[in-house]
Structure formats: structure tokens, C-alpha cells
N, CA, C and O of each residue as an XYZ file, in Angstrom:
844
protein
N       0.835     -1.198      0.000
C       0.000      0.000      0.000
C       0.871      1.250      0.000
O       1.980      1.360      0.523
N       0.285      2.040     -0.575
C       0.935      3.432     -0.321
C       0.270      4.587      0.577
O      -0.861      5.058      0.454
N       1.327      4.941      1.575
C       0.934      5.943      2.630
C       1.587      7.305      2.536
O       2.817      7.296      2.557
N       1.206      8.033      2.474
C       1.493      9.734      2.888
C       0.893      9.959      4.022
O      -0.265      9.807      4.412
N       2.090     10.436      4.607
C       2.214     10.558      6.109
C       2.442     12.234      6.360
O       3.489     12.660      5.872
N       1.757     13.028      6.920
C       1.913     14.406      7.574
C       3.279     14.778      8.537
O       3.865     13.706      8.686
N       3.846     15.603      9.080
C       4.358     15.478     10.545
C       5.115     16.358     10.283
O       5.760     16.687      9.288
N       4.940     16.838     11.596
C       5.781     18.129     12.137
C       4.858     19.595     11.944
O       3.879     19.761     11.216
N       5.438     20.448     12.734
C       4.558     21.983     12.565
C       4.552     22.675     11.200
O       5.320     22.401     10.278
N       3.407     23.783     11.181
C       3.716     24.660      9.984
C       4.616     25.699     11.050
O       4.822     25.584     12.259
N       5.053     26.748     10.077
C       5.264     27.729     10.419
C       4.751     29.386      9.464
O       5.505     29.749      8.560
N       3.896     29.960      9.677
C       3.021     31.240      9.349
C       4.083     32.433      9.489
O       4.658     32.371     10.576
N       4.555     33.640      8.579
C       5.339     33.925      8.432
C       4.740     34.984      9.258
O       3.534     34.762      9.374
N       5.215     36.357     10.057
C       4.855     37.400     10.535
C       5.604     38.615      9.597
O       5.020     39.482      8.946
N       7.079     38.411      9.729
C       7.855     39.329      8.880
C       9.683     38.351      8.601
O      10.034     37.446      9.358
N      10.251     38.670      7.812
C      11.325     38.288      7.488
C      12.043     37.099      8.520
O      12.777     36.188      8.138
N      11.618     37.375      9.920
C      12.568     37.117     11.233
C      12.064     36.436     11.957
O      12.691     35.963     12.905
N      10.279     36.066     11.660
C       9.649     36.296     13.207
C       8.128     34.957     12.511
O       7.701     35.106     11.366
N       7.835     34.356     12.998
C       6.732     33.394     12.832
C       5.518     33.019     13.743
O       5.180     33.545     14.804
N       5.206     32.452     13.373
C       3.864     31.866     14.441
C       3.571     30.363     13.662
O       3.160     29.986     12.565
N       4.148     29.627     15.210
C       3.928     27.666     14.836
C       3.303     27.936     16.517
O       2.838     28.773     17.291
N       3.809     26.179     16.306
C       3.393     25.230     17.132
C       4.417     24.214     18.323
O       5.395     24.060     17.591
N       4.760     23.514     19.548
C       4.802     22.842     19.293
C       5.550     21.091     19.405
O       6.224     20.358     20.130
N       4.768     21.167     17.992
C       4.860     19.856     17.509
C       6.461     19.634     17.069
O       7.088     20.505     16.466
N       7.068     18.260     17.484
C       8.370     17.769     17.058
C       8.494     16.756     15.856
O       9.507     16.186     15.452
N       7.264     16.686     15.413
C       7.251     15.415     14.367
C       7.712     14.397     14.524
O       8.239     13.735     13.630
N       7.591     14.012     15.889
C       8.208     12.089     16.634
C       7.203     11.490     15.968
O       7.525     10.693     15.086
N       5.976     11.699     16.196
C       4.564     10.613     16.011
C       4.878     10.612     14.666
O       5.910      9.966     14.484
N       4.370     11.114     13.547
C       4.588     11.395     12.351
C       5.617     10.677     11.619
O       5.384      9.957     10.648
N       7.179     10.979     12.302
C       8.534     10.136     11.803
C       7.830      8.997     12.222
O       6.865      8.976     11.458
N       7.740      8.081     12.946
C       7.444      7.107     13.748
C       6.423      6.163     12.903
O       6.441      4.973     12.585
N       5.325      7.480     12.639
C       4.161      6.643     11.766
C       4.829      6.036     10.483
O       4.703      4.865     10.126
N       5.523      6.960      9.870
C       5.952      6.435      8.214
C       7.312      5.256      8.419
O       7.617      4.487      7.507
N       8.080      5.280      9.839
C       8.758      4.354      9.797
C       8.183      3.241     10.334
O       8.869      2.224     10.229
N       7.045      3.120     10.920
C       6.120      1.464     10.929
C       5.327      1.399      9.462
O       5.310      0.312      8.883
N       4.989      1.991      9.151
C       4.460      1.683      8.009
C       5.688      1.163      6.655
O       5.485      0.306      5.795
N       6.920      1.989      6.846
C       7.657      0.903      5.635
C       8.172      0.037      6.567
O       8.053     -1.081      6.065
N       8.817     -0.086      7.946
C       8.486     -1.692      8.345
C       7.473     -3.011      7.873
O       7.667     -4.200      7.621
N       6.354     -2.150      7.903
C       5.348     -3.193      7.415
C       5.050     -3.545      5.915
O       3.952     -3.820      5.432
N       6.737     -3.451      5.035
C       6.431     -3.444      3.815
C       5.684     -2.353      2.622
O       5.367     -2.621      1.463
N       5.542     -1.048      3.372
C       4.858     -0.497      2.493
C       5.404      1.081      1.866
O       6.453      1.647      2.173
N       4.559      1.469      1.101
C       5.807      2.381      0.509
C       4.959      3.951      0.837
O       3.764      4.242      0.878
N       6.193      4.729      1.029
C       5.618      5.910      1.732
C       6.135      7.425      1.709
O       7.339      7.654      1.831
N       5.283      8.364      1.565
C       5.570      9.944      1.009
C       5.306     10.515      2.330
O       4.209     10.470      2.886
N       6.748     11.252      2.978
C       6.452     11.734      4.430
C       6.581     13.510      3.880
O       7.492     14.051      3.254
N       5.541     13.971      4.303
C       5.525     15.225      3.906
C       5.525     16.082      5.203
O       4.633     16.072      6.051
N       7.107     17.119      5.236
C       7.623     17.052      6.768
C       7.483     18.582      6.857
O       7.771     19.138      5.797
N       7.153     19.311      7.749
C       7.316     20.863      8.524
C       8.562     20.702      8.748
O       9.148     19.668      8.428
N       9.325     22.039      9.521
C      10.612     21.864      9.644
C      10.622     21.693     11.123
O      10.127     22.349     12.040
N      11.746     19.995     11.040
C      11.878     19.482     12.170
C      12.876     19.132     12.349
O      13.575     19.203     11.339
N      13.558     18.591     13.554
C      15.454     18.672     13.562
C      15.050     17.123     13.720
O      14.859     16.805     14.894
N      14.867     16.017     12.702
C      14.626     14.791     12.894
C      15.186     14.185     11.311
O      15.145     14.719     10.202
N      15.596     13.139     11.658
C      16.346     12.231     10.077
C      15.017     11.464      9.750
O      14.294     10.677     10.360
N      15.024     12.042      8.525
C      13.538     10.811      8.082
C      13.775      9.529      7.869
O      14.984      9.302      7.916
N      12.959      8.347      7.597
C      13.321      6.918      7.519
C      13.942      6.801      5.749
O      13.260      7.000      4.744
N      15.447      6.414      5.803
C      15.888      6.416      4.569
C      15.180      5.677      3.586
O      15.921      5.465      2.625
N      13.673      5.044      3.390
C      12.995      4.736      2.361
C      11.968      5.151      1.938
O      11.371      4.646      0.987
N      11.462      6.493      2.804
C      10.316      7.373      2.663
C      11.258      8.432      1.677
O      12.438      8.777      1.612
N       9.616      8.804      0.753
C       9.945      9.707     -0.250
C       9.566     11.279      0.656
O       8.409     11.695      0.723
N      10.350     11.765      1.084
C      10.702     13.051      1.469
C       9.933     14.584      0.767
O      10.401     15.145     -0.224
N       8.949     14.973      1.361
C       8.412     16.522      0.766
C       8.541     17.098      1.871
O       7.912     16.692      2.847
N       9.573     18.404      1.964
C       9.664     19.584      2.914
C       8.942     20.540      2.507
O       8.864     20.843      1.316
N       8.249     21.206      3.551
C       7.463     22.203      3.389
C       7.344     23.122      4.920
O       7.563     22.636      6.030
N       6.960     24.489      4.653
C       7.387     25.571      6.379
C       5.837     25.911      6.305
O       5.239     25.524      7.309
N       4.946     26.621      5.238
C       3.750     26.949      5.472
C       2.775     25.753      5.574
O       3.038     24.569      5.363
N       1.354     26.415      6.015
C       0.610     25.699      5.364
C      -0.506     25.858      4.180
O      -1.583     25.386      3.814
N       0.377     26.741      3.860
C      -0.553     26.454      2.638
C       0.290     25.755      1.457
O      -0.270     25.342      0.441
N       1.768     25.646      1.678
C       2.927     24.669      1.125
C       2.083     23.201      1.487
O       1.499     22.470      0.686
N       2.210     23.056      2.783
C       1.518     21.300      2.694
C       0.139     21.242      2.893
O      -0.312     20.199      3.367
N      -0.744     22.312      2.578
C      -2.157     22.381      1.294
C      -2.151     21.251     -0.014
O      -2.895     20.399     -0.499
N      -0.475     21.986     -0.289
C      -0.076     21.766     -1.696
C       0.320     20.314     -1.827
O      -0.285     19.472     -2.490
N       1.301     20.148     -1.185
C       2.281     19.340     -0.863
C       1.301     17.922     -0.934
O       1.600     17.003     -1.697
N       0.113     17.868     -0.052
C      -0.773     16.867      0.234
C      -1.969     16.602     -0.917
O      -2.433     15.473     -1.081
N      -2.329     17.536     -1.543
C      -3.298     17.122     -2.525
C      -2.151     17.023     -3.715
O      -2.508     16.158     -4.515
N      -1.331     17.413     -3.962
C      -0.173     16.589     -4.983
C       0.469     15.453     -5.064
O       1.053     15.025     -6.060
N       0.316     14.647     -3.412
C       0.431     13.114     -3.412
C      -0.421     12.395     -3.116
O      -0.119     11.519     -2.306
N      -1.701     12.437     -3.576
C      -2.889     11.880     -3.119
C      -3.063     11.033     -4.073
O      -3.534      9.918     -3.853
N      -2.576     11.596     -5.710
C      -2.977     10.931     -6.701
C      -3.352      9.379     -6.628
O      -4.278      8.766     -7.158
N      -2.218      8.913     -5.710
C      -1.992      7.759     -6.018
C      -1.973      6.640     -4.818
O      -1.787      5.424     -4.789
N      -2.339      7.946     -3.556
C      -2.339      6.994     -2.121
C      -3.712      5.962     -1.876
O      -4.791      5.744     -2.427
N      -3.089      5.575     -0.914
C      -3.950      4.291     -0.443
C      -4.359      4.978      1.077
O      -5.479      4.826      1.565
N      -3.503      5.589      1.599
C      -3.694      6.055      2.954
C      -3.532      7.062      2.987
O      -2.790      7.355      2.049
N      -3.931      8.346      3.852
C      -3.355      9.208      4.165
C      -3.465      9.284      5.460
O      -4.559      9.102      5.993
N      -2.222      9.597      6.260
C      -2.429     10.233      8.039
C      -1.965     12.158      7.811
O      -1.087     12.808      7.243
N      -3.003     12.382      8.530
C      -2.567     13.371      8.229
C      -2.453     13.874     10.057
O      -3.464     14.287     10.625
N      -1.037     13.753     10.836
C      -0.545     13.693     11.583
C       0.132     15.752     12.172
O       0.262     16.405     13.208
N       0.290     15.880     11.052
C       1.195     16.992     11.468
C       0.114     18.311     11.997
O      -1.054     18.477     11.644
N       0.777     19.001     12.774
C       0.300     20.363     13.781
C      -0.154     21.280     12.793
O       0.708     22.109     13.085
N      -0.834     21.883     11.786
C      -0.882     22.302     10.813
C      -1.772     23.511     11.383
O      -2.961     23.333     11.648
N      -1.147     24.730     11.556
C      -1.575     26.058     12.078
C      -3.100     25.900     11.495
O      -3.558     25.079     10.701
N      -3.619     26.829     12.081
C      -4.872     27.209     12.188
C      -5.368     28.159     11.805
O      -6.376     28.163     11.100
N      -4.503     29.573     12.355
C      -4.416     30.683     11.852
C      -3.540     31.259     11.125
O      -2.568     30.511     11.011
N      -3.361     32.541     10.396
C      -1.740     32.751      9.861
C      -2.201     34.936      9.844
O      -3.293     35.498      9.935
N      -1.188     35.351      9.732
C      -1.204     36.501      9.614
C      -2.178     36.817      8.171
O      -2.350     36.094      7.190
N      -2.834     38.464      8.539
C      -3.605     38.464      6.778
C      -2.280     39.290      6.147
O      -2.457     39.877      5.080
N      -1.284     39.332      6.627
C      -0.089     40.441      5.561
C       1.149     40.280      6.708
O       1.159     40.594      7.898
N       2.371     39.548      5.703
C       3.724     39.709      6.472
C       4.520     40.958      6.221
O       4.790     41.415      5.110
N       4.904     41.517      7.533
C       5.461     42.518      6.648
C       7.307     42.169      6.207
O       8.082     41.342      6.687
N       7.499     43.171      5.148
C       8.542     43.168      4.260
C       9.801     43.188      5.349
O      10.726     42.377      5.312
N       9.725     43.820      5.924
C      11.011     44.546      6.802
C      10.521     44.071      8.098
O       9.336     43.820      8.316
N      11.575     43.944      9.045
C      11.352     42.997     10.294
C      11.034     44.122     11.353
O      11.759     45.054     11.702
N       9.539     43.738     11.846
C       8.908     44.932     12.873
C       9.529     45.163     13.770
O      10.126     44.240     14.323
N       9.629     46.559     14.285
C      10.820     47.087     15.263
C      10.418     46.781     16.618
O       9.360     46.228     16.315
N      10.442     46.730     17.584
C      10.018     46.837     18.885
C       9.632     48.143     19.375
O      10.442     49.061     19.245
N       8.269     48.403     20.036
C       7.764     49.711     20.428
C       7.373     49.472     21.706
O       7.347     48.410     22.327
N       6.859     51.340     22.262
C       6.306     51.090     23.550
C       4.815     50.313     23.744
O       4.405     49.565     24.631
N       4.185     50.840     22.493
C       2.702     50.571     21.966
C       2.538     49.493     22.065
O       3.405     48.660     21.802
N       1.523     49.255     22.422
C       1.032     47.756     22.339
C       0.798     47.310     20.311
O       0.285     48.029     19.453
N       1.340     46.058     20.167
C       1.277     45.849     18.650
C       0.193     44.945     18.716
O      -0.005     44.095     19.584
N      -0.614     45.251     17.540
C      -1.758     44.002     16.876
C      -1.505     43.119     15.990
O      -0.309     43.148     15.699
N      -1.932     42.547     15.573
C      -1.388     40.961     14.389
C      -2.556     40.581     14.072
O      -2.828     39.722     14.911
N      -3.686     40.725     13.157
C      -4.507     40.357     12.102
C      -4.187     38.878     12.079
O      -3.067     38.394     11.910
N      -5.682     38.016     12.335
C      -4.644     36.876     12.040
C      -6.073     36.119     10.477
O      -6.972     36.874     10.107
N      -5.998     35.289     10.126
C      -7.147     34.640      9.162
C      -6.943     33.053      9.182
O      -5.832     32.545      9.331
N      -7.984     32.406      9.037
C      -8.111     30.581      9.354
C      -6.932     30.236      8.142
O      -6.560     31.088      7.335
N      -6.722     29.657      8.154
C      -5.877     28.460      6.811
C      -6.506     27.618      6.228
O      -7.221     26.981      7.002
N      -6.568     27.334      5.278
C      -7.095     26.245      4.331
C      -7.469     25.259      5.391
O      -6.528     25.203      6.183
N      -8.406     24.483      5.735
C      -8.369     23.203      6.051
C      -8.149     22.117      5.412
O      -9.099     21.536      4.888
N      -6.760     21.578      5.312
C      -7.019     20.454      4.751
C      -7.757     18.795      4.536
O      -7.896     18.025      3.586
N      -8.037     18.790      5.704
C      -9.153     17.264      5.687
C     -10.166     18.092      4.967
O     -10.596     17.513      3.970
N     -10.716     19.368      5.193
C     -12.219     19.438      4.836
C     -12.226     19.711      3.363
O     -13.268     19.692      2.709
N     -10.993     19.976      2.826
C     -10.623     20.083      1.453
C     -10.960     19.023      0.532
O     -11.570     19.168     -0.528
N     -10.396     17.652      1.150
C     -10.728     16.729      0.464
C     -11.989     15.933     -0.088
O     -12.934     15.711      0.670
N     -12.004     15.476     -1.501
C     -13.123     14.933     -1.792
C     -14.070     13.995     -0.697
O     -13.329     13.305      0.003
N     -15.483     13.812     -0.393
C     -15.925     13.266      0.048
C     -16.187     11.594     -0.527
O     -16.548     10.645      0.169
N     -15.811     11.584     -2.339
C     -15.651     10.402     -2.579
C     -14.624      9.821     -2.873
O     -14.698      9.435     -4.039
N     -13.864      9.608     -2.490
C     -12.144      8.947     -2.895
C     -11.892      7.427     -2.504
O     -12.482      6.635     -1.769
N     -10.914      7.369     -3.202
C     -10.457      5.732     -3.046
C      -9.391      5.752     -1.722
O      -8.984      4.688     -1.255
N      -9.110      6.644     -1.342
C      -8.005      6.328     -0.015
C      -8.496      6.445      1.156
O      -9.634      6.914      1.130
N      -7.980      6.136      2.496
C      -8.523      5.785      3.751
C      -7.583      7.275      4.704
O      -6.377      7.501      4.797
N      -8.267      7.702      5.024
C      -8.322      9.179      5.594
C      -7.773      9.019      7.092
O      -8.649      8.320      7.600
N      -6.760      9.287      8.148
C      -7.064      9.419      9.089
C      -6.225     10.607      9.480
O      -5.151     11.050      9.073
N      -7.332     11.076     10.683
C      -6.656     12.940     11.171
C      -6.348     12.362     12.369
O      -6.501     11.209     12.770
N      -5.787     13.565     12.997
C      -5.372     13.613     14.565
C      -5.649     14.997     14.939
O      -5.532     16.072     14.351
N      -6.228     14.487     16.605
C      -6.618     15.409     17.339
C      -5.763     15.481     18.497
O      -5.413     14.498     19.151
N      -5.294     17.199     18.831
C      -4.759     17.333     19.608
C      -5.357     18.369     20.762
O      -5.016     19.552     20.788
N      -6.175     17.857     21.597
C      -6.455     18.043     22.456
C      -6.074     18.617     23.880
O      -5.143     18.116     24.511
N      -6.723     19.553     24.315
C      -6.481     20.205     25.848
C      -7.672     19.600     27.042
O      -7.407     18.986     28.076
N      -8.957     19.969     26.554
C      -9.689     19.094     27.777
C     -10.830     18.534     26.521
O     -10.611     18.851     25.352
N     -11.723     17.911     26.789
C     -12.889     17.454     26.581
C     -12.548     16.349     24.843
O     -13.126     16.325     23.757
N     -11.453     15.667     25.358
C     -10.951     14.838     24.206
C     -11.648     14.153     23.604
O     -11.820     14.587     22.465
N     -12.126     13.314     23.799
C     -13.304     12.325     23.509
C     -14.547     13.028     22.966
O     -14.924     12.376     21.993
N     -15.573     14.377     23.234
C     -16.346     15.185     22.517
C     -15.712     15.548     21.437
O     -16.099     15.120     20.350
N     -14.470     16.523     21.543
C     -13.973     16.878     20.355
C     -13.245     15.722     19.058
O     -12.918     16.031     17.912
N     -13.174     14.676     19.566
C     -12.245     13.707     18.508
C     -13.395     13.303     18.004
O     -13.285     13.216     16.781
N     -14.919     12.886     18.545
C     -15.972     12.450     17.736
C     -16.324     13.787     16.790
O     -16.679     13.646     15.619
N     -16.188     15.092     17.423
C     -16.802     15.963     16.637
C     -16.262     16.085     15.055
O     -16.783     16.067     13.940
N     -14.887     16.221     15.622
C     -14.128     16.190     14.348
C     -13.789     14.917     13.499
O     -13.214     14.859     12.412
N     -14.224     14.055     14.170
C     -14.560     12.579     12.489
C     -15.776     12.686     12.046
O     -15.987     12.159     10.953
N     -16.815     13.316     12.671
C     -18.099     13.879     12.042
C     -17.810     14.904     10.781
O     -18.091     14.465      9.665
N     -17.330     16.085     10.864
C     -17.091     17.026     10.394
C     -16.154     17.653      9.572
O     -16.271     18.660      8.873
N     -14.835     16.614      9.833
C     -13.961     16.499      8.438
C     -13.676     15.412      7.545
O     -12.633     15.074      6.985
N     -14.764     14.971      7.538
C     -14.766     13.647      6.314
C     -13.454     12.650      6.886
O     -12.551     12.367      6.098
N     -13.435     12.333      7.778
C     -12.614     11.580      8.266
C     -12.714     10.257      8.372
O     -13.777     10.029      8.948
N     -11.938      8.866      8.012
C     -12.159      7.409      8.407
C     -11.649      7.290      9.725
O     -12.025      6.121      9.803
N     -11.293      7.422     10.467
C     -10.492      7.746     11.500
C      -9.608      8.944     12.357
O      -8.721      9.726     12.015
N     -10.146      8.741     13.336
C      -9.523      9.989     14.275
C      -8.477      9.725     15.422
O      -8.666      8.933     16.346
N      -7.579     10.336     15.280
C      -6.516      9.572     16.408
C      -6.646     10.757     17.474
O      -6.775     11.846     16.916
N      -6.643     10.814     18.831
C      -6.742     11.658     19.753
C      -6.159     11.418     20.393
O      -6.007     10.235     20.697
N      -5.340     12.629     21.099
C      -4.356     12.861     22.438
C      -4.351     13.935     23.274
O      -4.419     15.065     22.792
N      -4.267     13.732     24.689
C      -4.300     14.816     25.119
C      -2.851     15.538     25.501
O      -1.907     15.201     26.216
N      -3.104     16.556     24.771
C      -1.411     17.518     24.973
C      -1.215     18.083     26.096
O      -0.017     18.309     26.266
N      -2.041     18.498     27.165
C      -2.215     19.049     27.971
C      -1.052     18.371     29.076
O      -0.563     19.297     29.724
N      -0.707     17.580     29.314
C       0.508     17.338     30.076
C       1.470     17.207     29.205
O       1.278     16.856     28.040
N       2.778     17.527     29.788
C       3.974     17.782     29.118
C       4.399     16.204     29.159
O       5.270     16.147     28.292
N       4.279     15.164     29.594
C       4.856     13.776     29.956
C       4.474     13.091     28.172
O       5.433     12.538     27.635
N       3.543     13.132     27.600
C       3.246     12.662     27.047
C       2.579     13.581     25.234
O       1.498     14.162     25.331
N       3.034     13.596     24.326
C       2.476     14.036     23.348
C       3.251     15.136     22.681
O       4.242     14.564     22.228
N       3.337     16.645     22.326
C       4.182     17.495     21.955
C       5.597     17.227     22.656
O       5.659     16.653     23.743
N       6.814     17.712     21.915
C       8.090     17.428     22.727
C       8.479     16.105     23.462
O       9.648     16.147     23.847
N       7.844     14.969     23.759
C       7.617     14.463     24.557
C       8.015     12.615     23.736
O       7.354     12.303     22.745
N       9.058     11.632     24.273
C       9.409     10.787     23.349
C       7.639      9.812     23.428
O       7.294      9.167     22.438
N       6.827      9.859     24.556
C       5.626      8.917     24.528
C       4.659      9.664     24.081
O       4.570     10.824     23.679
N       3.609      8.357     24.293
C       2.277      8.932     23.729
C       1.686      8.102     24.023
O       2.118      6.987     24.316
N       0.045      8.614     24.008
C      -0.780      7.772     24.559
C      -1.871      8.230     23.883
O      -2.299      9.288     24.343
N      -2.567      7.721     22.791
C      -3.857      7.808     22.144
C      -5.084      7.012     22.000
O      -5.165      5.819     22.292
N      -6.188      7.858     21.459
C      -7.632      7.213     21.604
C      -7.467      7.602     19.938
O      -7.045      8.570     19.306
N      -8.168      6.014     19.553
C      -8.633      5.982     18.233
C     -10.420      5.460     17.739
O     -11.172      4.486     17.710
N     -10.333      7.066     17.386
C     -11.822      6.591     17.165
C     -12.684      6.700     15.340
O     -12.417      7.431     14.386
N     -13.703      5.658     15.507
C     -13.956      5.363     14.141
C     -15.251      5.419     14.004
O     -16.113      5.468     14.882
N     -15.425      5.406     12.123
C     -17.110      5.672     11.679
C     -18.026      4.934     12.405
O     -19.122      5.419     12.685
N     -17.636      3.568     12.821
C     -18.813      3.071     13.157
C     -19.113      2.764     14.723
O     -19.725      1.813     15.208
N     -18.469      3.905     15.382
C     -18.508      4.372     16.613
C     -17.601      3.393     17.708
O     -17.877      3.115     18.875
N     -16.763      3.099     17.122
C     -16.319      2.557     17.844
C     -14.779      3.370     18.241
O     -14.166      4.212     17.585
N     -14.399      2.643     19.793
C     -13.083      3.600     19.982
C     -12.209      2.722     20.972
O     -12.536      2.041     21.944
N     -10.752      3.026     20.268
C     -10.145      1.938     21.086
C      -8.522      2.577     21.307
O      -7.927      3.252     20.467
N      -8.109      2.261     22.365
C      -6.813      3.153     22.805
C      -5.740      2.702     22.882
O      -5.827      1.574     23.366
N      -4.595      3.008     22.632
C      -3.417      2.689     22.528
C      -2.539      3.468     24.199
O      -2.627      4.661     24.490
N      -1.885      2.576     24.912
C      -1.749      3.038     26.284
C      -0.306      3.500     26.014
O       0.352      3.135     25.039
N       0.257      4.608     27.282
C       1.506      5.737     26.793
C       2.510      4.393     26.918
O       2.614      3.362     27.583
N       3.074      5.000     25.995
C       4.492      4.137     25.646
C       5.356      5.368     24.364
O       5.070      6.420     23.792
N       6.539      4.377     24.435
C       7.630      5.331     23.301
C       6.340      5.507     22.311
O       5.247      4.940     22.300
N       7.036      6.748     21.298
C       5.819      6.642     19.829
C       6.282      5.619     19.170
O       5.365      4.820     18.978
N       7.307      5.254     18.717
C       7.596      4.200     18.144
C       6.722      2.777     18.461
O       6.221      1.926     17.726
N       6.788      2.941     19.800
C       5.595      1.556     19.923
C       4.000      1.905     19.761
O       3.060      1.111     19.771
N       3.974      3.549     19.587
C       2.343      3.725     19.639
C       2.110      3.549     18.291
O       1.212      2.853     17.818
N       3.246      4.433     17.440
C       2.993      4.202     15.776
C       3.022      2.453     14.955
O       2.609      1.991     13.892
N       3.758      1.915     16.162
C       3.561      0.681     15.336
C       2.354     -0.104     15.714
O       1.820     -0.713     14.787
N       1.871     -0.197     16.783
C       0.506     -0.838     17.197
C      -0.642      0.251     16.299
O      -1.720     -0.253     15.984
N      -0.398      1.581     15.949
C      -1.329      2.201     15.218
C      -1.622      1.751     13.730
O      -2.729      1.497     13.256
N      -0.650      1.717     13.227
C      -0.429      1.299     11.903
C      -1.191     -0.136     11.549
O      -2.027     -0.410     10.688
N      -0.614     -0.853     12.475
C      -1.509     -2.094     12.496
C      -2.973     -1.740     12.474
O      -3.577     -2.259     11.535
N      -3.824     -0.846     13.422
C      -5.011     -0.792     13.368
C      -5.585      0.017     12.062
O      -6.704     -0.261     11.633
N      -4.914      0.858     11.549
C      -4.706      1.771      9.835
C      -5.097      0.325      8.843
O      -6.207      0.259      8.314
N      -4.290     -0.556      8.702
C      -4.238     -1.679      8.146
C      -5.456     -2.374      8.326
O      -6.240     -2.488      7.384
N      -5.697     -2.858      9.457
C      -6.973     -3.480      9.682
C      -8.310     -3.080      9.582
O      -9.285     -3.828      9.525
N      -8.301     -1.825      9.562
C      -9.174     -0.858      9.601
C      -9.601     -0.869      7.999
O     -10.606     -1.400      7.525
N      -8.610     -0.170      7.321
C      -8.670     -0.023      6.168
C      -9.337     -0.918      4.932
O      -9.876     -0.523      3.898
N      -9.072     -2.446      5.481
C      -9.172     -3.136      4.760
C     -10.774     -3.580      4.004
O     -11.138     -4.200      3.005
N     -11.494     -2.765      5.276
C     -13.069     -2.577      5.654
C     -13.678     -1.827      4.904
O     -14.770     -1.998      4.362
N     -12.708     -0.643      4.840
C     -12.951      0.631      3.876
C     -13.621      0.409      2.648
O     -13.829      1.348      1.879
């Protein structure tokens, strides 16, 4: 099968010097595309900028905005079987960067900000590939991870709560709830990501096959 895999933050430009991310380290993400070519399969990791070595048999797309891995992701879809779409992918972004790097004042400064493309909600509602998002969560995990497999055409929703530092952003573990169309939800307990991405992948697989 072929997987395109998300991971790592955007970054939203402010001016020459200065940004607005997230964040996200792209462990889960690396992790996901290296169980998945463990498991024989072939794979397009489309990466934010992250200080991480990708798995030397994943086909490699770098990208800093998001509206770069907008791009980046409906340009390797052609041909996927899967998509995770894993990575921290801003929310908001400035409506105008400026040219020259803003000075520091006494004044209080404002920043205009506007939504970003969504990409799950972008995608066709009829396609041949198996969809799964991730939710990154502060409180009410479980409402919001159903809301959002309702609402972005999603086959699957992976949920975590970020809200403690032990586990999830920055953090080598993880501990997720995976939940699906036909209401069902089943969890993967904190461990390295490496062991969460590979018990995940397995359920991607099994899951999928249903699809």
C-alpha cells in the first residue's frame, strides 16, 4: 500500500525574522511512516521543519507553510492508499507579512490573524483512499475527537491529550484514543511513539481493509 504521512509543525510567516507555529516535534509522524515501511509499504512523508532524520525509504516533501503542505498533500494523493494526516498544521496565519522585520515599540502591537485552508475538509468526500486525522487536544478529548470525524470527512480519528507535558508534543511517549465511523473507539496506552505508531499502523491496516 501506499501511505502519505503528515508530521511536524507549519510555520506562518509574521515578517522576514519572526513566525507563528506550534509545538509539535514530528516524533509521532517520523514514527508513523517508519512502521508503516516496516510493514512493507511504501511511503511519502511530507515534513514541517523538524530537527529529525527521516526513515531512509520514505519519499521526502519539505514544506514551512501551510498552505505549502495544502499543496504538498493534494499533490500526493494521486496515487495513495492512505493518508495520516498527523502533522500540527496552524490554524491561523497573519492576513499580511510585513517586508522589513517589525521594530520593537512602547505601543502595544496588533497581528490580524485569518483561518488556513483546512485540509481534511478540502478533500473529496468520494475517494479511493482511507483518511485518518489527529486530534490534539487540551480538555474534553473524547467530545472533540468524535466531533471532528463527524465534520472532516474523516475514516479515522486519532486523539491525544497535549495538555501534560509527559506525554504528546516534545515528549518521546504517547498515549492515544482511536476513534472510528462506526462508533467505535479503542486506545493505545503511553508508551515510546515508536511503539504507539507501530501498534497504530496495524489498526490503519486493519481498519482499512473494511474501507
Amino acid at each position: 500500500m501506499k501511505f502519505v504521512v503528515t508530521a511536524g509543525p507549519t510555520r506562518e510567516p509574521i515578517d522576514p525574522v519572526r513566525f507563528l507555529s506550534n509545538r509539535s516535534s514530528g516524533r509521532m509522524g517520523y514514527a508513523i511512516a517508519s512502521a508503516a515501511i516496516e510493514e512493507g509499504h511504501e511511503v511519502t512523508l511530507i515534513s514541517g521543519p523538524v530537527a529529525l532524520s527521516p526513515p531512509p525509504a520514505a519519499k521526502v516533501i519539505r514544506v514551512t507553510t501551510s498552505d505549502e503542505m495544502y499543496k504538498a498533500v493534494h499533490g500526493a494523493l494521486a496515487k495513495a492508499d492512505v493518508l495520516v494526516m498527523c502533522a500540527a498544521v496552524a490554524d491561523h496565519k497573519p492576513v499580511a507579512v510585513a517586508k522589513e522585520k517589525i521594530k520593537k515599540r512602547d505601543q502595544p502591537l496588533s497581528l490580524e490573524l485569518i483561518p488556513t485552508r483546512d485540509i481534511l475538509k478540502s478533500l473529496p468526500e468520494t475517494r479511493d483512499y482511507f483518511v485518518v486525522g489527529f486530534a490534539a487536544e487540551t480538555n474534553d478529548v473524547e467530545k472533540h475527537a468524535w466531533e471532528k470525524l463527524r465534520h472532516k470527512n474523516c475514516n479515522m480519528i486519532v486523539a491525544n491529550d497535549v495538555s501534560s507535558s509527559a506525554i504528546g508534543m516534545e515528549s518521546d511517549e504517547n498515549s492515544v484514543a482511536i476513534f472510528l465511523r462506526n462508533g467505535e473507539m479503542r486506545k493505545i496506552s503511553r508508551a515510546p511513539k515508536e511503539k504507539v505508531a507501530r501498534a497504530l499502523v496495524k489498526i490503519i491496516l486493519e481498519t482499512s481493509k473494511k474501507f
